[in-house]
Every structure is written in C-alpha cells, then in structure tokens.
C-alpha positions in Angstrom: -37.8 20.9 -2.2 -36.8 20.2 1.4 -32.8 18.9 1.9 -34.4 15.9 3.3 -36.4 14.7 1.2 -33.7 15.2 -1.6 -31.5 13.1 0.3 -34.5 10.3 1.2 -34.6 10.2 -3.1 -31.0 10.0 -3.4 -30.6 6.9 -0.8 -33.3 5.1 -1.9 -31.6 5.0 -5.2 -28.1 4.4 -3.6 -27.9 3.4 -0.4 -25.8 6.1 1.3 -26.4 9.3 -1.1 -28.3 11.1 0.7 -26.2 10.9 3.6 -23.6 12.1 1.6 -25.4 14.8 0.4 -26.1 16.1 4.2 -22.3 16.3 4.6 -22.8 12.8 6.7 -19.8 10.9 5.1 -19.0 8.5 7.2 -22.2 7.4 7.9 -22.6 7.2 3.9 -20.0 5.2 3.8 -21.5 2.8 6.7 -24.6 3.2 5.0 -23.7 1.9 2.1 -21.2 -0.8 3.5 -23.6 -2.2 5.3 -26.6 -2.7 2.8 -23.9 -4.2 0.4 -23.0 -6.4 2.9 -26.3 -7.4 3.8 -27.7 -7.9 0.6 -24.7 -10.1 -0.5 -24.7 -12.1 2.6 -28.2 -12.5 2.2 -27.5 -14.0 -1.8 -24.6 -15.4 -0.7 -26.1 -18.0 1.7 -28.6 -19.0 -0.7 -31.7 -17.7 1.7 -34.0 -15.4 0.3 -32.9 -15.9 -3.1 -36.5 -15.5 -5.0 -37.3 -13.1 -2.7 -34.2 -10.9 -3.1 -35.8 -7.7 -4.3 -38.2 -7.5 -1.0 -34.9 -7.5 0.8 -33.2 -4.8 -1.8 -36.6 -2.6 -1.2 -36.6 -2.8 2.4 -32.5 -2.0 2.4 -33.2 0.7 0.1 -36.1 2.5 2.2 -34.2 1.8 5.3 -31.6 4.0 3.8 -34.3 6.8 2.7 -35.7 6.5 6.0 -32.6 7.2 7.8 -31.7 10.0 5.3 -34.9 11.5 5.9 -34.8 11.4 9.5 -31.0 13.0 9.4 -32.1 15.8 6.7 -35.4 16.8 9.4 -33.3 16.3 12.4 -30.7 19.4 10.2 -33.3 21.6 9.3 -35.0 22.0 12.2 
C-alpha cells in the first residue's frame, strides 16, 4: 500500500494523522487545530447543529484529501 493512501486512511480517522505520518508535523498540528476549531465553532454557534456529521465528514475528507495530495506530491 502506497504512503499516501495510508496517510488519506489515517486523517480521515484523525484529522491530522496522516500528515503526521509523512513527517508533516506542523501541518498535523494545523490540520488538526483547525478542524477542531471548526467543528466546535460550528456547534458552538448553534448553526448546523442537526447537520453536524455532514460538516464532521466533509472536515474529515478535507483532511484525507490533503494527506493524499501531500503523500503523491512525496512519492513522486
């Protein structure tokens, strides 16, 4: 199995992971910040709130995606 798509598993699962898996640690930890701080903004303000897990699905495979796109941008 490819590095990138390891790390596209591992942040969907946790925002971040895979980015830290790629040796990308600060943008893990950016990664991360930032879809915590987006989803609990988001439930914070009240919007969204019965359509919170469309908003944790798209954070989460905006994170795979960006893993991904690291992990083939590495191998090549």
């Amino acid at each position: 199995m490819k590095k990138s798509t390891i790390a596209a598993v591992l942040s969907f699962v946790i925002p971040g992971a895979g980015l830290w898996y790629l040796g990308r640690k600060s943008w893990a930890a950016a990664n991360l910040l930032g879809a915590t701080v987006l989803v609990l903004g988001i439930t914070a303000a009240g919007q969204l709130s019965e359509q919170i897990h469309y908003v944790i699905l798209a954070v989460a495979a905006g994170s795979a995606g960006l893993a991904h796109a690291t992990g083939s941008r590495m191998d090549q």
